[in-house]
C-alpha positions as CSV (number, residue, x, y, z in Angstrom):
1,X,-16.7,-9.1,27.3
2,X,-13.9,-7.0,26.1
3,X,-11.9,-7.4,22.4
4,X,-8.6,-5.3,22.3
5,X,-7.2,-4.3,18.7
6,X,-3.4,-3.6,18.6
7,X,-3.0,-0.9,16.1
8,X,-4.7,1.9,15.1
9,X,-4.1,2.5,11.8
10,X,-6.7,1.6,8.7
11,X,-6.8,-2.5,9.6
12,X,-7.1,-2.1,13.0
13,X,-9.6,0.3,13.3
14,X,-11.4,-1.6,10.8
15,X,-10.7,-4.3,12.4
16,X,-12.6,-2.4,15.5
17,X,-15.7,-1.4,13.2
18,X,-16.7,-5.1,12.4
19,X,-16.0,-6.2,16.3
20,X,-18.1,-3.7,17.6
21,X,-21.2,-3.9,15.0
22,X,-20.7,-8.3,15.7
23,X,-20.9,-8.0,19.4
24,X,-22.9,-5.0,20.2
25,X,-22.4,-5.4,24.0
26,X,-18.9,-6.0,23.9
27,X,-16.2,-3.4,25.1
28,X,-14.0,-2.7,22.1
29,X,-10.5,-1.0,22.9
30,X,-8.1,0.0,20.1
31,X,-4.6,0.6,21.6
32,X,-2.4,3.0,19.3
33,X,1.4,3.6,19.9
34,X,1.7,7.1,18.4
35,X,0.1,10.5,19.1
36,X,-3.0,10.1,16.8
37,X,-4.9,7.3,14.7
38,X,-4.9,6.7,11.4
39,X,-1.0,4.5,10.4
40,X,-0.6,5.2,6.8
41,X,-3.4,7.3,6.6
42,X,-2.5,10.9,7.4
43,X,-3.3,14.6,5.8
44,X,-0.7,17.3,6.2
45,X,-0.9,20.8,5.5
46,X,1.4,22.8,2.8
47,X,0.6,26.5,1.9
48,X,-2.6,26.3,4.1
49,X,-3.9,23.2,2.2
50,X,-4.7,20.3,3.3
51,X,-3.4,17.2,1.4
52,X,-3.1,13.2,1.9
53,X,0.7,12.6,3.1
54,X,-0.2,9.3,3.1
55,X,-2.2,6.5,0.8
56,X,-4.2,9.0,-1.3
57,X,-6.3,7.0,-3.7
58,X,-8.5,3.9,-2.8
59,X,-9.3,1.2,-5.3
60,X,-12.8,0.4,-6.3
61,X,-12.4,-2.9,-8.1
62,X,-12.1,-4.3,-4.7
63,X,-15.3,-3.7,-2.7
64,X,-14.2,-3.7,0.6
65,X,-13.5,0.1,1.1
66,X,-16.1,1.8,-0.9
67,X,-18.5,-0.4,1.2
68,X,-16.7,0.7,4.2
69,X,-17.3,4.4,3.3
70,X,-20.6,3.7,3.2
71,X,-21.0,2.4,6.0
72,X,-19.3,5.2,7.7
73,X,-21.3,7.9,5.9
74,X,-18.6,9.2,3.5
75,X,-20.1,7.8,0.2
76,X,-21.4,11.4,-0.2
77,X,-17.5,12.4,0.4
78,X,-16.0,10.2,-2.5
79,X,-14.6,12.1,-5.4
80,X,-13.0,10.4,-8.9
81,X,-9.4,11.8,-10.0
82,X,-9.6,14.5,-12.5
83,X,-6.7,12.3,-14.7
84,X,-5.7,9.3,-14.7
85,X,-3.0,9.7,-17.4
86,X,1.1,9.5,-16.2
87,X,3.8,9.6,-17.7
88,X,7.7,7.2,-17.7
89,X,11.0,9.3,-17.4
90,X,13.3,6.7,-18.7
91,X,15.9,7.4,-20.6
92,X,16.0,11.4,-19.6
93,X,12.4,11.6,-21.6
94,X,9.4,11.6,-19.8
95,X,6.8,9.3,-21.9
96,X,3.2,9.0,-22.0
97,X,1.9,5.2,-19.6
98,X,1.9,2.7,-22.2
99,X,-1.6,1.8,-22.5
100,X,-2.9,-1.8,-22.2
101,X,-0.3,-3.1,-19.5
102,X,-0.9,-5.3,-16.2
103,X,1.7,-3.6,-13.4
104,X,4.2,-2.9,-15.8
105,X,3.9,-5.9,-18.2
106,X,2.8,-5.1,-21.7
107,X,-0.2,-6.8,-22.9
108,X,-0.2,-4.8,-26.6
109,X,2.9,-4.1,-28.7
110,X,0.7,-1.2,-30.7
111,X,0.4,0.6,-27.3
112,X,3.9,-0.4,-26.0
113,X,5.3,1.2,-29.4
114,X,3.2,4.4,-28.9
115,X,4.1,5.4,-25.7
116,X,8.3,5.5,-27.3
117,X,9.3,4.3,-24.0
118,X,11.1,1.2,-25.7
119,X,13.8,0.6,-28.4
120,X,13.2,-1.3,-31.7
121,X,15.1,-4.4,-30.0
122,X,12.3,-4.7,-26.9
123,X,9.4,-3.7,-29.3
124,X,10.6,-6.8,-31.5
125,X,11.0,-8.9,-28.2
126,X,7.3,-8.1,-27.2
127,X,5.5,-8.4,-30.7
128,X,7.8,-12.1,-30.8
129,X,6.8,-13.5,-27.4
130,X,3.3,-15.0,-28.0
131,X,4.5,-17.4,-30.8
132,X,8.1,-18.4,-28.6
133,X,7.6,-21.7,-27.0
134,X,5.1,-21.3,-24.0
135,X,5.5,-21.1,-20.8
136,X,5.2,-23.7,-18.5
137,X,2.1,-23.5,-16.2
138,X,3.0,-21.6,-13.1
139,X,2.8,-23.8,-10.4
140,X,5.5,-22.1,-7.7
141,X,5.9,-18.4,-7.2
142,X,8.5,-16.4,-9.0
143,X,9.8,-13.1,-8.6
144,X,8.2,-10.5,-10.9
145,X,11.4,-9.4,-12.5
146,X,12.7,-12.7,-13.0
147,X,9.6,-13.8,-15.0
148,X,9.5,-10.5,-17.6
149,X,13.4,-10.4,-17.3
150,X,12.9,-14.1,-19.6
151,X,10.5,-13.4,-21.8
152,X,10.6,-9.4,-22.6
153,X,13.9,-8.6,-21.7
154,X,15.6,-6.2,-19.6
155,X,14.3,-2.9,-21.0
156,X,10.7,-3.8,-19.7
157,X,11.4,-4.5,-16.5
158,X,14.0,-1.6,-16.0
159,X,11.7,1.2,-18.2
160,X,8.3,0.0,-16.8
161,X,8.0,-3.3,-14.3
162,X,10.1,-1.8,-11.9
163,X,9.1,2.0,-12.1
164,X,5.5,0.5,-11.3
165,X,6.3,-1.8,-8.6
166,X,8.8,0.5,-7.0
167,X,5.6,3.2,-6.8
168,X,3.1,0.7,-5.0
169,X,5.8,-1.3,-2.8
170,X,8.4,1.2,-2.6
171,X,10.3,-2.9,-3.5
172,X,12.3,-4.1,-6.4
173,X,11.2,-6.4,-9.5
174,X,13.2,-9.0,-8.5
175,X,12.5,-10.0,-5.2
176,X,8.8,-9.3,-5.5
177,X,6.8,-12.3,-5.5
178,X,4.2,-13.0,-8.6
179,X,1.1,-14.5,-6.8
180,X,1.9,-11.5,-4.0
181,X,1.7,-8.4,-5.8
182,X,-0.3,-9.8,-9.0
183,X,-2.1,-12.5,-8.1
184,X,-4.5,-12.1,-11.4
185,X,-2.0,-12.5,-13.6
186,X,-0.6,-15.2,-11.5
187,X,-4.1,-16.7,-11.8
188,X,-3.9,-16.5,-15.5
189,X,-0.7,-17.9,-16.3
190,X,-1.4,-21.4,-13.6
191,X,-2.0,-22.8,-17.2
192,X,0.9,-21.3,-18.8
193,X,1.2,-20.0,-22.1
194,X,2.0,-16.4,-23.1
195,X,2.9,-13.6,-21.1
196,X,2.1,-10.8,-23.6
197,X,-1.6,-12.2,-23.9
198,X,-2.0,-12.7,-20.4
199,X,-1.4,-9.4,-19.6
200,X,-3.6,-8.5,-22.5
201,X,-7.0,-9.9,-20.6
202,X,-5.8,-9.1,-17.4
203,X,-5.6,-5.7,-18.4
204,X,-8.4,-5.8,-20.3
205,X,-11.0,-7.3,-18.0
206,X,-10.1,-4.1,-15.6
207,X,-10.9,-1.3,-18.3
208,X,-14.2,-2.9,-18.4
209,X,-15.4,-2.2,-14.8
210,X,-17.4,0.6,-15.5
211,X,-16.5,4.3,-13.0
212,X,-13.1,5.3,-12.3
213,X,-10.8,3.3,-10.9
214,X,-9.6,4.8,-8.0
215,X,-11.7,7.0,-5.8
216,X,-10.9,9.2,-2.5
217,X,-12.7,11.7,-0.1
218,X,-12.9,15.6,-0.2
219,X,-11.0,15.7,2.7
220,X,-8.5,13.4,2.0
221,X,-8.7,9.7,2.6
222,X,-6.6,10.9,5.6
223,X,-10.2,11.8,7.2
224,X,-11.4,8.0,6.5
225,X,-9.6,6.8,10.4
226,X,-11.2,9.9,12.2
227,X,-14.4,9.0,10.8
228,X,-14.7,5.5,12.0
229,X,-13.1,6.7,15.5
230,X,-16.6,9.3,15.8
231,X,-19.2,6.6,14.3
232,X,-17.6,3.3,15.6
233,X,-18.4,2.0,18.6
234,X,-15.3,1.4,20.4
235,X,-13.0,3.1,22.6
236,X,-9.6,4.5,20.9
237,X,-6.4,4.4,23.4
238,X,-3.6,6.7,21.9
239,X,-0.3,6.9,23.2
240,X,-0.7,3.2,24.4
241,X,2.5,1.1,23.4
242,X,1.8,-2.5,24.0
243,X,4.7,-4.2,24.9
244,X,3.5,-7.6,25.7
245,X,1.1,-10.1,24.8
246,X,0.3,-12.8,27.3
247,X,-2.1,-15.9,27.4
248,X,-4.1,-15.9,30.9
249,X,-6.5,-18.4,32.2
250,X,-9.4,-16.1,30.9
251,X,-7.7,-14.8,27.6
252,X,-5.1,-12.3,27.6
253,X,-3.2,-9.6,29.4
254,X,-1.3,-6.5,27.5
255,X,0.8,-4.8,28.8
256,X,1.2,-1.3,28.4
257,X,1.9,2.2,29.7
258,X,4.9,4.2,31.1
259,X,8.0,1.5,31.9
260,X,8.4,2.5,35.5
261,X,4.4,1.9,36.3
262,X,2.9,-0.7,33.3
263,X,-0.7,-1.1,33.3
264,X,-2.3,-4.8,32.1
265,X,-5.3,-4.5,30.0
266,X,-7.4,-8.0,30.2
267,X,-9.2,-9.1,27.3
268,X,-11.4,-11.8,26.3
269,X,-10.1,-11.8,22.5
270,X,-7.6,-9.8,20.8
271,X,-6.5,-8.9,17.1
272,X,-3.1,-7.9,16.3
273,X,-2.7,-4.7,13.5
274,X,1.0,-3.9,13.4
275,X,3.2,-4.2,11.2
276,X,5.0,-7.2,11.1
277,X,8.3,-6.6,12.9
278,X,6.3,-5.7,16.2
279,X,3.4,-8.7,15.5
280,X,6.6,-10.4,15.5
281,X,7.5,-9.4,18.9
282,X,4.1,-9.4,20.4
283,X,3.5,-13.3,19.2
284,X,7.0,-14.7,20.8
285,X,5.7,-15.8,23.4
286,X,2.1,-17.1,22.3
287,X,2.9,-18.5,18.8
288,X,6.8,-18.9,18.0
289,X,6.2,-20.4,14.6
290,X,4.1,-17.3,13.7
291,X,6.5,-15.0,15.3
292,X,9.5,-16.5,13.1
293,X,7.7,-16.2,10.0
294,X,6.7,-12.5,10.4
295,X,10.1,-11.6,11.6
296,X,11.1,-12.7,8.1
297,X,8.7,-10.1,6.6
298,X,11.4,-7.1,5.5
299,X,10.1,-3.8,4.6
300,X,10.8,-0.8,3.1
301,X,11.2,3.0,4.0
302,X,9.8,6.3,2.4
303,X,9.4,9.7,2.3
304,X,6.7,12.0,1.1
305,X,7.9,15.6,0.3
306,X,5.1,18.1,-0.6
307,X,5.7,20.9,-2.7
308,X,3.3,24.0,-3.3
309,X,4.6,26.0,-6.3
310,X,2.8,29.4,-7.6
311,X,2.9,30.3,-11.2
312,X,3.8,27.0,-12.1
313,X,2.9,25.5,-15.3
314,X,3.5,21.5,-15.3
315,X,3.1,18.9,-17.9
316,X,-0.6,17.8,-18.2
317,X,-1.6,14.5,-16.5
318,X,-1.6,13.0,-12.7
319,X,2.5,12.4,-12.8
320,X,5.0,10.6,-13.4
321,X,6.8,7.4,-12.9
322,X,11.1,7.6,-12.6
323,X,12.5,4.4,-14.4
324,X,15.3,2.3,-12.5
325,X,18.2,3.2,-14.5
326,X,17.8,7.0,-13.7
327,X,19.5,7.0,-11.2
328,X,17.7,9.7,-9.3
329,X,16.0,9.5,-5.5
330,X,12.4,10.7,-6.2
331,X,11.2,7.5,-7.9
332,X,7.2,8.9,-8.7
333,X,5.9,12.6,-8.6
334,X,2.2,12.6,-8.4
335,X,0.8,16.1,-9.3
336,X,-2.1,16.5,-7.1
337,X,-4.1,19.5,-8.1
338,X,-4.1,18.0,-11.8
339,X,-5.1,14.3,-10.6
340,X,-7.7,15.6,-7.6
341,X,-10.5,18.1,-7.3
342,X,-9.2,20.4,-4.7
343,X,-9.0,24.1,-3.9
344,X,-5.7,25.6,-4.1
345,X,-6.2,28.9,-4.8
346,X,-4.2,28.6,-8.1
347,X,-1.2,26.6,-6.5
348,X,0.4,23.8,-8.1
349,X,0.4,21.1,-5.0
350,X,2.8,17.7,-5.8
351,X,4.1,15.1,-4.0
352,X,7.6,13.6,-5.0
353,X,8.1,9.5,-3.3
354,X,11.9,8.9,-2.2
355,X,13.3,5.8,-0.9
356,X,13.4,2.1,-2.5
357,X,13.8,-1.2,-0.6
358,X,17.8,-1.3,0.1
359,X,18.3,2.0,-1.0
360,X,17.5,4.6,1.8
361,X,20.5,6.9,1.5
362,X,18.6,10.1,0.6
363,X,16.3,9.3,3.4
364,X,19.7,10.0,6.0
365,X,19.3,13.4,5.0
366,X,17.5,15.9,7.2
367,X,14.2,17.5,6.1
368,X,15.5,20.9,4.2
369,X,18.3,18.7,2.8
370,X,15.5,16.0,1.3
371,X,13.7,19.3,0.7
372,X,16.7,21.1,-1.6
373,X,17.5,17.1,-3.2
374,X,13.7,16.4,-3.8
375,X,14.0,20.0,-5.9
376,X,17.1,19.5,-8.0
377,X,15.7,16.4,-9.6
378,X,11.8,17.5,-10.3
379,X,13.3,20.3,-12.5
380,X,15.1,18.1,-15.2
381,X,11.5,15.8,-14.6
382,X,8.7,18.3,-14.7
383,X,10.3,21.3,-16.1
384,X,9.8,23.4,-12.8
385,X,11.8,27.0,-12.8
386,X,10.2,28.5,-9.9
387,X,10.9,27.8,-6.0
388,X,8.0,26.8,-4.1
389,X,6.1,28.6,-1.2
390,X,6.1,25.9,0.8
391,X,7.6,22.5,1.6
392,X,6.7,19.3,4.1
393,X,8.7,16.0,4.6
394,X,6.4,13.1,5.3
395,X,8.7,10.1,6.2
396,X,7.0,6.6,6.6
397,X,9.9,4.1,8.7
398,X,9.7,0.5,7.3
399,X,6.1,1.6,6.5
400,X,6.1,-0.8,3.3
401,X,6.4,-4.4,3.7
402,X,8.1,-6.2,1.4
403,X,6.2,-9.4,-0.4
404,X,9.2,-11.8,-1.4
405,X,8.6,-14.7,-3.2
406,X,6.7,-17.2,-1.4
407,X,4.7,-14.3,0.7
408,X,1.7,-15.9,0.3
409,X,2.8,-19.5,1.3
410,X,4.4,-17.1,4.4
411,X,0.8,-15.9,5.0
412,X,-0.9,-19.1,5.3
413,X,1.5,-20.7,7.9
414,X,1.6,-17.6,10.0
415,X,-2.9,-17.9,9.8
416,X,-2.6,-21.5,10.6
417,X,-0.1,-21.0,13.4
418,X,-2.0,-18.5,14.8
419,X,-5.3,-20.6,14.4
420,X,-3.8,-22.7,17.2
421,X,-4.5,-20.0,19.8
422,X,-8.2,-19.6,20.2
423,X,-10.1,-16.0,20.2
424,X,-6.9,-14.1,18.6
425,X,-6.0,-13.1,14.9
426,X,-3.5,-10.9,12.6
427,X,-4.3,-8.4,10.0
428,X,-2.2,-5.5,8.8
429,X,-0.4,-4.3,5.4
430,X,1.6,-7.7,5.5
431,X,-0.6,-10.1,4.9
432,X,-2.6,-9.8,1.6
433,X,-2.1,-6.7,0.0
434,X,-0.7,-2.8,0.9
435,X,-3.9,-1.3,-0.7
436,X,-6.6,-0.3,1.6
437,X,-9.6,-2.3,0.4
438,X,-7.1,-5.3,0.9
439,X,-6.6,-4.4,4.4
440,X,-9.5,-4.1,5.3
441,X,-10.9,-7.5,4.2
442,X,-7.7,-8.9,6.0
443,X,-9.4,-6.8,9.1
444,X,-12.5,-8.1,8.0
445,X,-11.5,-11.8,8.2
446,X,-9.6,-11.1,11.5
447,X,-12.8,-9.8,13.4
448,X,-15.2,-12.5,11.8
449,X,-12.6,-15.2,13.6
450,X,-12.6,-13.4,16.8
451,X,-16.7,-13.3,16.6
452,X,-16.8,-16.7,16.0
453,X,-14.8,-18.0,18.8
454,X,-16.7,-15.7,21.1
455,X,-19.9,-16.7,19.9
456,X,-18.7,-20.8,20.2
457,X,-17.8,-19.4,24.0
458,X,-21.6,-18.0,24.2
459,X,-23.1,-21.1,23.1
């Protein structure tokens, strides 16, 4: 019996892991487009150090991925971030995070007022919005932006929503759905009621959990999809572009390899792990209504530019956050060797995020160009005087899908289309979050459907 995964990156060679453990006789084959596993997950080098270019912080309120580690052998490798503590530049002043906020939405005026990101006008429009007429419960999805836009005002959403929203989904306030990008305060407000005090025990409930937050591995979490490719047990295929996906009496067929001579891969079951532009493609001809709704999924480009500096001194903390009316192209700057335990042999390692969704005119510019632009504007935000010893441009195509309002309705008609064509399932960054634990438990869910329709086949 053979499974093929599409993809290579975190989801599908997670994906891979849960196949191969379910069906310990079964052939597992992950088919990878580019030169090397791992998608989104990737370390670099800069200055002779080796850094995450990629995701480089997992969440642990979600299970999934510290259990993964585990089950890889890397919970000896997890380490917790030195600092959690950023900073806002709105404004042209860098400000400390407001404390006691839920993606960007205050949940405490005290804090909001402390952190002097606001003027006296939004502070009077926060401390006011619990006792203005509730809102109504939440039944449909609304854009983020539009929903903080009526009850806080402008000022949040431009000084802090956005800023925050822009760093995790590289997307804008207002087109990002609610239930998509925070479904627990989506959750919280199905009754209605206030915004401000929502926030409040959203925010709450997660300084509870006890440990840090976030969590990533000595060697970067960049090390995470080489691991599972040495301990899994499944065969990894790189350099294999799979250009079609075709039903067959026993299953399916791929097709892949060089134009001029294609090879066809048979398979039994298969799980599709790209993003959703090419799952689009790949589904045409099996599932058209799937195929129609993932072509709808837009998404967003970045680059990653890595600075080493020497004889640096930077503000304290793990970075910084670039509000929407600065007008500048690096929207976040995290400050690695203050957020991570890592050798440097007393560099100063950052990484400075450029590009937005429908804004990717500094990302036209060539790599010492992003380089020089990426330069001018960390000086004004970090105070930097010095040139750096080293430089690398990271640039992730479309490599952020964008969750519009509705994403989740989206998500459930592409799962039921797709449940229409036995022994194959989707997973990937577009479906229920662009964190890793979320991706893997979309992997997981993929691979438990694929068992189960083998193991009704078994029967």
């Amino acid at each position: 019996m053979r499974v093929a995964i599409i993809g290579g990156g975190i989801s599908g060679l997670s994906a891979a892991w849960f196949v191969a453990a379910g069906l310990p006789d079964a052939e597992v084959i992950v088919l990878e487009a580019s030169p090397e596993v791992g998608g989104k997950l990737r370390c670099g080098e800069v200055a002779g150090i080796s850094i995450d270019v990629g995701a480089e912080a997992m969440l642990t309120a979600r299970p999934e991925g510290v259990e993964l580690l585990a089950a890889v052998g890397l919970e000896g490798e997890r380490i917790a971030p030195l600092t959690t503590s950023a900073s806002v530049f709105a404004g042209g002043i860098r400000h400390p995070m407001p404390a006691r906020t839920m993606m960007g939405i205050p949940g405490s005026v005290d804090a909001a007022r402390e952190s002097g990101l606001f003027t006296a006008a939004a502070l009077s429009t926060i401390a006011e919005e619990p006792s203005r007429p509730p809102l109504a419960p939440l039944q449909d999805d609304v854009a983020v932006g539009a929903l903080v836009r009526d009850r806080l005002g402008d000022e949040v959403v431009e000084r802090l929503v956005e800023p925050l929203l822009g760093g995790v989904y590289a997307g804008r306030a207002d087109a990002l759905s609610l239930q998509a990008t925070v479904p627990s305060l989506a959750a919280a407000l199905t009754g209605g009621g206030s915004l401000v005090e929502a926030s409040a025990s959203v925010a709450d409930r997660g300084t509870r959990a006890t440990g840090s937050v976030f969590t990533s591995l000595a060697d970067g979490l960049g090390s995470l999809p080489h691991a599972l490719v040495e301990r899994g047990r499944f065969e990894v295929r790189c350099n294999a572009t799979v250009r079609a996906l075709r039903q067959s009496t026993t299953g399916f067929v791929l097709e892949t390899g060089p134009v001029p001579e294609p090879e066809f891969v048979e398979a039994d079951a298969v799980v599709v792990a790209v993003p959703a532009a090419k799952a689009a493609r790949l589904l045409a001809d099996i599932s058209s209504a799937a195929a129609r709704e993932l072509a709808d999924i837009d998404s967003a480009s970045v680059a990653i530019v890595t600075f080493a500096f020497r004889d640096t001194a930077l503000p304290p903390g793990s970075g910084l956050l670039v509000g929407a009316g600065e007008r500048l192209a690096v929207k976040g700057v995290t400050i690695s060797s203050q957020k991570w335990p890592m050798a440097t042999d007393g560099l100063t390692v950052l990484r400075a995020s450029v590009g937005r969704a429908g804004d990717n005119v500094a990302l036209q510019r060539d790599d010492g160009e992003l380089i020089a632009l990426a330069l001018q504007e960390l000086r004004p935000l970090l105070g930097i005087t010095t040139s750096p010893v080293d430089a690398l441009v990271t640039r992730w195509g479309g490599g952020l899908p964008q969750y519009a309002v509705g994403h989740v309705e989206r998500i459930a008609r592409i799962r039921t289309a797709v449940a229409d064509v036995p022994a194959l399932a989707v997973c990937g960054a577009a479906f229920d979050g662009v964190g890793i634990p979320a991706c893997i438990a979309a992997a997981r869910a993929a691979a438990d459907r694929v068992l189960a329709e083998l193991a009704r086949r078994g029967q």
